[in-house]
RONU-646613 format. One record per residue (C-alpha): x, y, z; residue number from 1. Coordinates in pm, 1 decimal. Each point is the difference from the previous one (the first is absolute). Layout:
<pts>
+----------+----------+----------+-----+
:        u :        v :        w :   n :
+----------+----------+----------+-----+
:        X :        Y :        Z : NUM :
...
+----------+----------+----------+-----+
</pts>
This chain:
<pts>
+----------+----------+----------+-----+
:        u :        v :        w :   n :
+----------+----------+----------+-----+
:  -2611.4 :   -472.5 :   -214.2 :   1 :
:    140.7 :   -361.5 :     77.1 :   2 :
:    210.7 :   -156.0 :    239.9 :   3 :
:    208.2 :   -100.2 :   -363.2 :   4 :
:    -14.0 :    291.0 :   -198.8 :   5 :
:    113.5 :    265.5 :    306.7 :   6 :
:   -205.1 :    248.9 :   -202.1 :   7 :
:    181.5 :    -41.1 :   -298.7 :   8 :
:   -174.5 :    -13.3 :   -345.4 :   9 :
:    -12.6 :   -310.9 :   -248.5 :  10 :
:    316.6 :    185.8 :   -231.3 :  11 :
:    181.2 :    118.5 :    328.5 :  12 :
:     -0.3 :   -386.4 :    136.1 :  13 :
:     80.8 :   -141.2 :   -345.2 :  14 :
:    331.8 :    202.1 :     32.7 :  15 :
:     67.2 :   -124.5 :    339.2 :  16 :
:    -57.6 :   -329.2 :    -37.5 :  17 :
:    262.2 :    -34.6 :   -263.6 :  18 :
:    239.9 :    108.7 :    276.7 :  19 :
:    -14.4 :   -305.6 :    214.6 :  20 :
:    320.0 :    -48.4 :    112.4 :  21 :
:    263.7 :    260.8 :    191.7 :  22 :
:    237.6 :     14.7 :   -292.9 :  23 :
:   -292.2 :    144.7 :   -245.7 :  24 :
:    -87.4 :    201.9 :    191.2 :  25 :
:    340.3 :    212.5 :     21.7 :  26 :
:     34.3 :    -89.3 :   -428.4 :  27 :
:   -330.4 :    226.3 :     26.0 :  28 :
:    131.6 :    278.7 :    173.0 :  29 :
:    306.5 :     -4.3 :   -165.1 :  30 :
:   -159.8 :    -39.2 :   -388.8 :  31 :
:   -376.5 :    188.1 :     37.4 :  32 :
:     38.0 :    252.0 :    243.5 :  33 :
:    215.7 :    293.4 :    -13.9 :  34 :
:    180.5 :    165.3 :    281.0 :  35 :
:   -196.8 :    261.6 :    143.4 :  36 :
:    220.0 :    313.4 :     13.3 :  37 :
:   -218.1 :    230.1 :    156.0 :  38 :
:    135.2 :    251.2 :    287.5 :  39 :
:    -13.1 :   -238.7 :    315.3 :  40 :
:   -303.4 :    -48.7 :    195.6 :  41 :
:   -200.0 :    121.0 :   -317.8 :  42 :
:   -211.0 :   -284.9 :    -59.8 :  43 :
:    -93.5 :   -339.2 :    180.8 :  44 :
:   -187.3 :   -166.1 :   -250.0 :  45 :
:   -245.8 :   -351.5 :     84.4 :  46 :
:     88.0 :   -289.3 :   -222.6 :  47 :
:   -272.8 :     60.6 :   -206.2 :  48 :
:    130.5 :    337.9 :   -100.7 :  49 :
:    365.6 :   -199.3 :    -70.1 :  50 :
:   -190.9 :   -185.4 :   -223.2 :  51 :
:   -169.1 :    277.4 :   -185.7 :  52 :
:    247.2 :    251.0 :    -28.6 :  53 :
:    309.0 :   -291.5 :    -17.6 :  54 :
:    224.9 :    245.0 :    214.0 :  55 :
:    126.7 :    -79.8 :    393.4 :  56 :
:    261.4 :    130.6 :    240.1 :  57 :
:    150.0 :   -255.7 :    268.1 :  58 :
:   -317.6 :     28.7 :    211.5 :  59 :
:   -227.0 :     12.1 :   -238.5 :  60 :
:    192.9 :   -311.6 :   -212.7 :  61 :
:     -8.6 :   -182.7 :    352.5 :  62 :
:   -390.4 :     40.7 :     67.2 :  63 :
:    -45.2 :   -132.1 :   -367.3 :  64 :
:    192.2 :   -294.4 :     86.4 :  65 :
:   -111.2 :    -74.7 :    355.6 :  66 :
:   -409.0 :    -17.9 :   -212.4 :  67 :
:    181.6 :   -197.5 :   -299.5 :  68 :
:    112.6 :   -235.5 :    274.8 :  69 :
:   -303.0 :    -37.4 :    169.1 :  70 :
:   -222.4 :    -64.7 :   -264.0 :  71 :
:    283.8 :   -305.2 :    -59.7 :  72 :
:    -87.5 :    -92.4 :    420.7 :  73 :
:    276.0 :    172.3 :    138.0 :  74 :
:    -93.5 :    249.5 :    285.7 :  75 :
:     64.9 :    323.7 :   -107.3 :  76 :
:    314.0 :    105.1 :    212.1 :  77 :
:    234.1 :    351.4 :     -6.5 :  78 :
:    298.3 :     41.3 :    140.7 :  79 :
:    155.6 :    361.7 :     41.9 :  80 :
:    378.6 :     34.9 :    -17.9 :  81 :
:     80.3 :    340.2 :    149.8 :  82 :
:    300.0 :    205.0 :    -70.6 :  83 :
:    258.7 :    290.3 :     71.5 :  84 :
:     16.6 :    305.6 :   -234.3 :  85 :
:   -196.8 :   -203.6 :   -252.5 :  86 :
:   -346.2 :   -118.6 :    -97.2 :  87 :
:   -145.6 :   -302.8 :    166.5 :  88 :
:    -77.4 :   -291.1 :   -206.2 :  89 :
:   -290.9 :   -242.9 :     49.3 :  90 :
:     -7.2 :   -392.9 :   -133.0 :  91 :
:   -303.4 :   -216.9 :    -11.8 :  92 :
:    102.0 :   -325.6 :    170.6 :  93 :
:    -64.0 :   -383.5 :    -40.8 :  94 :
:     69.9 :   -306.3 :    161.5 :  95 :
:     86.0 :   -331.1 :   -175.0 :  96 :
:     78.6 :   -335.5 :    127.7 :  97 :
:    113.9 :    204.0 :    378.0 :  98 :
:    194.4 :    261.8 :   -216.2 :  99 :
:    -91.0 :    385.0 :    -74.0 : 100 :
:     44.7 :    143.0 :   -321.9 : 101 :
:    -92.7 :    363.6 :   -129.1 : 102 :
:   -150.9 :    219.4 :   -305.8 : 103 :
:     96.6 :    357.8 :    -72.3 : 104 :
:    -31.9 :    282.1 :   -240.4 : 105 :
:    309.3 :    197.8 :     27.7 : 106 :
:    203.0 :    211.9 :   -243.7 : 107 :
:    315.5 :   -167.9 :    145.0 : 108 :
:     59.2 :   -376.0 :   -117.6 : 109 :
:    135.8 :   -116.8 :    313.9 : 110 :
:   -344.8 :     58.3 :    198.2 : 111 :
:   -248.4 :   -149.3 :   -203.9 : 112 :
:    -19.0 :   -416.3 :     32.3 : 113 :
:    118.3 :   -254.5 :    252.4 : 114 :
:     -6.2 :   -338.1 :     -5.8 : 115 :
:   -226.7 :   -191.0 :    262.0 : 116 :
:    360.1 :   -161.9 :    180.2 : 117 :
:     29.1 :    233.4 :    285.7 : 118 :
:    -91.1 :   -176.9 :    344.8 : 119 :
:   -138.8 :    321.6 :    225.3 : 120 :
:    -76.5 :    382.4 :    -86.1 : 121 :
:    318.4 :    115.3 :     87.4 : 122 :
:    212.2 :   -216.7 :   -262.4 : 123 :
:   -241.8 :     93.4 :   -240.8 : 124 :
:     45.1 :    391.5 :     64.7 : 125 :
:    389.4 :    -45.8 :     23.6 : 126 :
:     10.2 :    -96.0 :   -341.6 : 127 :
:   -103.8 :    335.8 :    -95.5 : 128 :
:    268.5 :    129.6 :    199.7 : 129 :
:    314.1 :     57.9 :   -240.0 : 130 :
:   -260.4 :    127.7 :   -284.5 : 131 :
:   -181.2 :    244.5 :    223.4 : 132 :
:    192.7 :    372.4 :   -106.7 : 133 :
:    -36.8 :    316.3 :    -11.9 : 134 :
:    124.9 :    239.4 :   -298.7 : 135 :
:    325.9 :     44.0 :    272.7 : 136 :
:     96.9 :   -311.9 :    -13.6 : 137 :
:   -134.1 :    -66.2 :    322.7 : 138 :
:   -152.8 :   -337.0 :    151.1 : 139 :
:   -313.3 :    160.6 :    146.2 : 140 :
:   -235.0 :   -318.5 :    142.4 : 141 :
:    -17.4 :    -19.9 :    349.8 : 142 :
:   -344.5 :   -122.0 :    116.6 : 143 :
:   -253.1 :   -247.5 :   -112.9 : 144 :
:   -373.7 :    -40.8 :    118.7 : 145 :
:   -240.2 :   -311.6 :     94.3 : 146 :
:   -131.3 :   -147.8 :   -308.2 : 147 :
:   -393.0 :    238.4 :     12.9 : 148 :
:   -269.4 :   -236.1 :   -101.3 : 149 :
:   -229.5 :    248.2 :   -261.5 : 150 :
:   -340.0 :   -203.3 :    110.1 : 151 :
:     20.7 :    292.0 :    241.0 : 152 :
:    -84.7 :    259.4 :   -251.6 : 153 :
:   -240.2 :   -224.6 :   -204.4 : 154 :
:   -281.2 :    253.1 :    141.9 : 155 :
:    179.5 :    251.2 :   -220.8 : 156 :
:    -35.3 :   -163.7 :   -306.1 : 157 :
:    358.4 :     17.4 :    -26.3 : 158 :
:     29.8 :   -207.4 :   -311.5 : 159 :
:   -229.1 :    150.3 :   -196.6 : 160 :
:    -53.8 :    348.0 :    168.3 : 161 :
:      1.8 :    331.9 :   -266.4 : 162 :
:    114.1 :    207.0 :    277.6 : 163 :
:    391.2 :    -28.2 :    110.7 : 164 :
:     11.1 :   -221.8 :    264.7 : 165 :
:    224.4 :    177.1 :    215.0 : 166 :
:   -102.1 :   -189.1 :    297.8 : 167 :
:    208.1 :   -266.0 :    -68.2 : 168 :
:    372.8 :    211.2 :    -11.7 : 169 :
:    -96.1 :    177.2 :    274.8 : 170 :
:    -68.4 :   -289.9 :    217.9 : 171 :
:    344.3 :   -158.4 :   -103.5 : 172 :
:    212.0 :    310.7 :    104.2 : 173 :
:   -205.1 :     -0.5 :    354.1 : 174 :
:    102.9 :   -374.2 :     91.7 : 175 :
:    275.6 :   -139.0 :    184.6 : 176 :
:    339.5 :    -76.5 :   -212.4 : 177 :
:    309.2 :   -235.2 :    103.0 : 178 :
:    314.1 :    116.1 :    -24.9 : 179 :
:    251.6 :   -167.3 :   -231.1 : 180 :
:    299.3 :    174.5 :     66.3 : 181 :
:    209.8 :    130.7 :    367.1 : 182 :
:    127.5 :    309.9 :     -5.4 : 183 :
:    334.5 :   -119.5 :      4.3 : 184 :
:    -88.2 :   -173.7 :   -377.5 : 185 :
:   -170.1 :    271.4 :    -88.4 : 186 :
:    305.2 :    232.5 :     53.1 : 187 :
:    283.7 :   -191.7 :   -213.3 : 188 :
:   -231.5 :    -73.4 :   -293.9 : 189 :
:    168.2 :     15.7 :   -344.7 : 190 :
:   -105.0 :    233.9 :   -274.5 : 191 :
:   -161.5 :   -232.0 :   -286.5 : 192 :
:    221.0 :    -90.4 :   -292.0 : 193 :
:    -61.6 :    168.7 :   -301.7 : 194 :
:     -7.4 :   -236.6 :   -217.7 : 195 :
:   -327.7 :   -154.1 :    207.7 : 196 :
:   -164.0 :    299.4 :    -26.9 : 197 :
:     22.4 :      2.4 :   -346.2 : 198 :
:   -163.9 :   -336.7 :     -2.7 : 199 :
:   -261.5 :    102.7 :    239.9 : 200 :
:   -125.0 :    245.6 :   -254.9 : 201 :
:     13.6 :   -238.6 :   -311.4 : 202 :
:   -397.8 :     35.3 :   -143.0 : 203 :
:    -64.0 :    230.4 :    211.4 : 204 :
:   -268.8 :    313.0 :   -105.2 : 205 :
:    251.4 :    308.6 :     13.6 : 206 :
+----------+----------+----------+-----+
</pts>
């Protein structure tokens, strides 16, 4: 294995290396994998598998990302958004010219791409804010982590590991989180208008 392939074979680096910027990337996701809509916690599939089987939940759409990136010379970065009566959702993040931008596989459209505009972490995560639901009607985010650097779990293999590489999720939920909200926000919250839910849902696997 080389420092440049990451233990990726010749067709599995051919693939990537069409992705090199932020933007194909998420076309990717969106276009060539499907939505993975197995019971939760089921599967935690290595970007390698992504590519093979072309199907990826949030975390496993941002691992696949966060290698796609790096083998472009980003560092391979996570970020966990954490939430109330609702699942987490995890983006692989990138800076560009001092701003952070993000990739995401998510059945909802509102959580999937952002723009490399937003100054810190914290704008970056608020503009998931408004799209982040639950089938209530709810606003559920609350909580965001440090961006997790995955060199960490290179001794896993995590991008091409056959195994599920549950190391990974269970190291996110185990970190510190900021709070985004007081509990004063938090308690006059509106429900989410209907007709953005609706829109949320548009491509969506149902």
């Amino acid at each position: 294995m080389t420092a440049a392939s990451n233990g990726f074979n010749r067709d599995e680096l051919a693939v990537l290396r069409r992705l090199k910027t932020p933007e194909r990337i998420q076309f990717f996701l969106d276009s060539e994998i499907a939505y993975n809509k197995e019971p939760h916690g089921a599967t935690c599939r290595s970007p390698r598998r992504v590519l093979r089987d072309r199907v990826a939940h949030c975390m496993e759409g941002a691992l696949f990302a966060a290698a796609a990136l790096r083998t472009s010379g980003f560092p391979p970065l996570l970020l966990d958004l954490e939430a109330v009566r609702d699942d987490d959702h995890v983006l692989a993040i990138f800076r560009q010219r001092g701003h952070w931008g993000a990739i995401a596989k998510s059945n909802y459209s509102g959580l999937r791409f952002r723009e490399p505009v937003y100054r810190t972490l914290r704008e970056l995560v608020m503009s998931y804010f408004e799209h982040y639901y639950n089938s209530a009607g709810e606003k559920t985010l609350r909580n965001y982590s440090r961006p997790v650097q995955l060199r960490r779990f290179d001794q896993i293999g995590w991008m091409t590991a056959e195994e599920d590489v549950w190391a990974i999720p269970e190291y996110l939920t185990c970190i510190a989180h900021r709070a985004l909200l007081s509990g004063r926000m938090e308690r006059c919250l509106n429900r989410v208008d209907g007709r953005l839910q609706e829109a949320g849902r548009l491509g969506g696997a149902h």
